[in-house]
Phi, psi and omega in degrees: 000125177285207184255334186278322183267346149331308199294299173350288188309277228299279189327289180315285180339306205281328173316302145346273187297285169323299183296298183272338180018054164315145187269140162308173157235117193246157182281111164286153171179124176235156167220154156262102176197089006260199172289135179243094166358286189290302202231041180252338206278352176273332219285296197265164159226128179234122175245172171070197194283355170251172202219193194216102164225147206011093157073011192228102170322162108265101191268331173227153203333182149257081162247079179290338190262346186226084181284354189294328168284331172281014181275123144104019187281183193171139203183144148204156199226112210230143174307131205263352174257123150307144156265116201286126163239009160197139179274007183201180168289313224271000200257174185241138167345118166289144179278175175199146167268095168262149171239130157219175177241110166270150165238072170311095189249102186241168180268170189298286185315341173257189166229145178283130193193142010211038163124150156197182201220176177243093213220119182266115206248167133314298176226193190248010167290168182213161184284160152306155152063028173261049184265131179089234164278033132311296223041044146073026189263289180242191167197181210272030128326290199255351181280151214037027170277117166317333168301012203263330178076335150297119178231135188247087193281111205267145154238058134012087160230048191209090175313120162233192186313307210275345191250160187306327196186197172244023174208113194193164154236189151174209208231079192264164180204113200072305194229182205248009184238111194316155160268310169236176158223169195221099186290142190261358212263334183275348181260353177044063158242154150230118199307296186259051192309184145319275156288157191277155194240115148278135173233131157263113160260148204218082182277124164252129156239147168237139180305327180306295207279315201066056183239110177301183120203141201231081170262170187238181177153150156317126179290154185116306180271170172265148187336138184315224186223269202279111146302160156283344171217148195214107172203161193253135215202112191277104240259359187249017149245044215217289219251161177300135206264340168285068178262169170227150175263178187145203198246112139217150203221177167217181174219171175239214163318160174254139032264007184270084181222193181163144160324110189247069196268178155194134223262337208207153185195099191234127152221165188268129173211144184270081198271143195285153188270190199239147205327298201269025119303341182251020178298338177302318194296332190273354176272317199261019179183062150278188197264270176349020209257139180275171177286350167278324190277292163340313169290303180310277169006285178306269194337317155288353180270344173277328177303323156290343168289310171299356184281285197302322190288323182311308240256344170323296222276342157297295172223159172253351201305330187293308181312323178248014177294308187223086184278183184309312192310323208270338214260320159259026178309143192277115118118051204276135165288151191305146207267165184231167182265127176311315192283005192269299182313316180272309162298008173266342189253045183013062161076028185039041163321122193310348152303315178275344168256157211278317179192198184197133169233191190280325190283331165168236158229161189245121183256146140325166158183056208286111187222156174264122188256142192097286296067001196310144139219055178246144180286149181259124157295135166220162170245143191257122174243096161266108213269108194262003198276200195273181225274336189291282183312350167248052165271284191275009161283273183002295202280320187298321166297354190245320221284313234267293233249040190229017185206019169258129172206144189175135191293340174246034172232134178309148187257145184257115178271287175244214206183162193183127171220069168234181166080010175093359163246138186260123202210140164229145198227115193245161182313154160265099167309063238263001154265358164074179194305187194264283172002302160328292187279357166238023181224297164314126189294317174216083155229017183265030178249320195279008136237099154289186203303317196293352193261295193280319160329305179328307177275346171275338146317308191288300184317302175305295171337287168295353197270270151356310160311314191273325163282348188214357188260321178316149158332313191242150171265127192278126202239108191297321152099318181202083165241138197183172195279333194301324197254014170261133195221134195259117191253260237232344187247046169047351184314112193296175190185109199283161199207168184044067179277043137339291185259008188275175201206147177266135175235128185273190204278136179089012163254151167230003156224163170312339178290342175282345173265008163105006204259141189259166179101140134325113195221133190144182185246150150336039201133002152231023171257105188313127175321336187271339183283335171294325192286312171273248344350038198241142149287167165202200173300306222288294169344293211270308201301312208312295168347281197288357189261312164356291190292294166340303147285326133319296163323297211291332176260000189040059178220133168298129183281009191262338193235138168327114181238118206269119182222124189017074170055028187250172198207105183215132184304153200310293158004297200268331176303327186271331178273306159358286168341282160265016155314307157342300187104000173243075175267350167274010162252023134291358199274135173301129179313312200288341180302318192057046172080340202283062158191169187266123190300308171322313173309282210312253205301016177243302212267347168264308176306326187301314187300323177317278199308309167329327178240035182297118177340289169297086186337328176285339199249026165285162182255177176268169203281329170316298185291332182302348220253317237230309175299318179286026190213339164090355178280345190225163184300143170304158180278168160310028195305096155024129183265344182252144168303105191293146184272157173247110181263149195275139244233308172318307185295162142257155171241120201270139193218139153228209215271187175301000161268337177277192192218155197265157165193123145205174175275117139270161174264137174280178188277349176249016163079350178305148157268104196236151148296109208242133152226171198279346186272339200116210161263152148220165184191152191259123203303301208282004187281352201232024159233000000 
């Protein structure tokens, strides 16, 4: 670079900067998954007819029993903070991601009415007298008035003069009569059935395009292709530039009423930093700026350039791992400086490490993060294999978890790749794995029952995020305790997307992508992974039912367990159990009877079912989620275990008089004999 185009740049930068001073952008991000009553509610604002009751918004009341109450309602439940969406006139709308979950829930004797919505106020108040084909929007005062300042996606099932039919969605702006709509009935949704419906919705805007975009789906599947309504619509000639998000619904006359819940509720957003962080900038590359300071400038900018070129010319290696695309990918965490990262883990002291894992080591760490200036405890992910392969773990690990959020997946705060090191930097768990407390003599006092429910709630959850709530669908590959990590309330927080894999849509395991191996721990890697080698969803439940029993029993799923002198992996022992009829004497001795048997025998039958030989007959994390949740029955399990036969093997069968006989492989790598009579198997092949 010469000196005339330096002066140029250099000009044009101030140029730049005096007009426009763009703001930076940090990820704003909350989830409710599901509400927590006691410590969500500083959170919210609820005006009107609506509550909070065991883990569900009520946007307009729950009187299922007195529906006579439920007429003529009106409710909103609104995020208790305003959101900055745009930093100037001259600037574009910041964008955002919302997910949530509804029920429009009415009983056979009523008809469903009247509605609810996803809605961006001014403030977190609602009008009076807004009931009935208001939704809690307007009332006949304020509709359509541009003061309203609203913009809404309505879920519509009360047919009025102005709407297509009683089941739609649609794009309100100001007012309850939609700019566009989507009738639901071609799409074979219906907002309020008969039976009750979980809808998972997914509202995207992007600021850039001003492009809405509104998909549906069944809770449970996965996001669509195709939204259903697409429209393009510039929100800073709508909305408030201070707004808040949230809820609002109505009911109408009776018998035209229904519940107007929402079980789950996260959103993303690109919140603008505020006028006076950027007050240096109008001081210090103001119009006025001297000619001394504008000199000092150049100057630095050629001394950094000359800097840049040496360090070109030394190695190429930073450039070519993490070029611009990668360096900016959305919603990529912040990059740290190596002297900053060693000095917080004091020189990555052997005092300071956490753990050793197959990828590298986990260092203890304190740095101020932001700028903050109070220090952040962080975990350090030091990536040790040789230099290629801990290239591509990195990359495999960043590419996966850097655009994932969810409360119960460790949050990735940045990241640092200079000196040939490779390092990633997460929240710091300050109860360490799960593993630790079920294993370690002293951490085995600190989970009692409500704590190891707790977290197999939290496990599921994320787990549920990753197959079916995420963009893409996600398969983790090693789930297991060691990599479930507890943080300061014990709330789990799944960890080491190392082996996780992205799948894109109409694929189902990694092997379709070209990646070879088995990848997993022992005694949690599903028997069809030996065989294929593909992970899939179906996997990740083996996994996850492993751990289940391994929670509810305190037995490593890995280890022999000797019954009346027999020698059988925890698995086949707890289906033994319950063949038996004693399936609650698998339940940990350390519990000292101090946990609830329904819970217990709903979650070991769960694990059972979760680690069915067969992959088709798991259940998926949506029901798993619903089973921890007490809303659905535990599944059916078999009292004798069904075998997994190698595609490779034969199997020899005679008829329903006769007896079943083949060779399997166990869950612990053992050669075991399945006849209609039970196992048998030889103790030391299976240790």
């Amino acid at each position: 670079m010469n000196i005339t185009v330096a002066i140029i740049i250099l000009f044009s930068l101030l140029h730049l900067v005096d007009i426009q001073a763009a703001p930076s952008i940090r990820k704003n991000y909350f989830a409710f998954d599901p509400f927590d009553d006691s410590t969500d509610a500083d959170f919210l604002t609820f005006n009107g007819d609506s509550t909070s009751l065991q883990g569900v918004l009520h946007v307009t009341a729950n009187k299922i029993k007195e529906p006579e109450k439920l007429i003529n309602m009106s409710g909103r439940v609104m995020y208790s903070e305003p959101f900055k969406l745009w930093s100037s006139e001259d600037s574009n709308p910041t964008s955002f991601k919302s997910s949530f979950v509804i029920n429009l829930e009415k009983v056979p004797r009523w008809n469903p009415a009247e509605g609810l919505a996803f809605v961006i106020a001014p403030d977190a108040s609602m009008p009076t007298e807004s009931f009935g084909g208001y939704l809690g929007l307007t009332n006949a005062a304020t509709n359509g008035n541009q003061s309203n300042r609203i913009v809404a996606i309505e879920f519509d099932t009360e047919k009025q003069d102005y709407d297509p039919d009683d089941n739609h969605i649609g794009l309100n702006i100001n007012s309850v009569i939609s700019n566009k709509t989507v009738s639901l009935d071609v799409h074979n949704i219906t907002l309020s059935p008969e039976t009750s419906t979980n809808y998972q919705v997914w509202v995207h805007y992007n600021g850039t395009t001003k492009l809405m975009e509104v998909y549906m789906e069944r809770q449970g599947v996965r996001k669509p292709e195709e939204p259903l309504l697409r429209e393009t619509i510039n929100l800073k000639n709508y909305v408030s530039q201070q707004s808040y998000f949230g809820f609002a619904a109505s009911t109408g006359n009776y018998p035209h009423i229904q519940k107007n819940c929402v079980i789950e509720w996260s959103l993303e957003i690109d919140a603008l930093n505020k006028e006076s962080d950027l007050i240096w900038l109008k001081i210090g590359l103001g119009v006025g700026v001297p000619a001394g300071v504008i000199l000092l400038v150049l100057c630095g900018v050629l001394y950094v350039n000359k800097r840049r070129r040496r360090r070109r010319r030394r190695s190429d290696e930073k450039s070519d791992v993490f070029d611009k695309s990668l360096r900016w990918l959305p919603g990529m965490p912040k990059e740290f400086k190596y002297k900053d990262v060693k000095k917080a883990t004091n020189n990555f002291h052997e005092s300071m490490r956490l753990g050793e894992g197959g990828f590298g080591i986990v260092y203890k760490g304190i740095l101020n993060i932001e700028n903050d200036t109070t220090a952040t405890e962080i975990a350090v992910k030091q990536f040790s294999r040789d230099k290629i392969k801990s290239k591509d773990d990195f990359l495999a690990e960043i590419t996966i978890i850097h655009r994932l959020r969810h409360k119960h997946l460790v949050r990735l705060i940045g990241w640092c790749y200079e000196k040939g090191k490779l390092l990633l930097l997460y929240d710091f768990m300050p109860n360490g794995s799960l593993d630790t407390h079920l294993y370690e003599a002293s951490n085995q006092n600190t989970l009692n029952w409500e704590r190891r429910y707790k977290i197999l709630a939290d496990v599921a959850s994320a787990l549920r995020y990753l197959h079916n709530e995420y963009d893409q669908k996600v398969v983790h590959r090693d789930l297991k305790a060691s990599n479930i990590l507890l943080d300061s309330d014990y709330n789990a927080r799944l960890s080491d997307f190392g082996l996780a894999r992205a799948l894109d849509n109409g694929r189902n395991s990694y092997a379709e992508l070209g990646l070879p191996g088995v990848a997993g721990t022992m005694g949690y890697v599903a028997p069809e992974c030996f065989h294929t080698g593909k992970a899939t969803p179906e996997s990740d439940v083996f996994g996850f039912g492993a751990v289940v029993l391994e929670v509810v029993c305190g037995r490593s799923p890995g280890t022999g367990i000797d019954h009346h002198q027999r020698f059988y992996s925890l698995v086949d022992w707890v289906w033994l159990l319950h063949r038996e009829g004693n399936i609650q004497e698998a339940v940990d001795e350390r519990l000292r009877n101090e946990y609830v048997v329904d819970e217990a025998e709903r979650l070991l039958v769960l694990g059972l079912a979760c680690s069915h030989p067969i992959a088709s007959e798991r259940p998926q994390a949506q029901a798993i989620c619903q089973i921890i949740g007490g809303t659905m029955s535990a599944p059916h399990v078999p009292p004798f275990k069904p075998f997994f036969t190698w595609p490779s093997m034969d199997a020899s069968f005679r008829t329903a008089e006769g007896t079943v006989s083949t060779t399997i492989l166990s869950s612990n790598g053992c050669s075991v004999n399945v006849t209609a009579e039970g196992f048998s198997s030889s103790p030391s092949s299976c240790l």
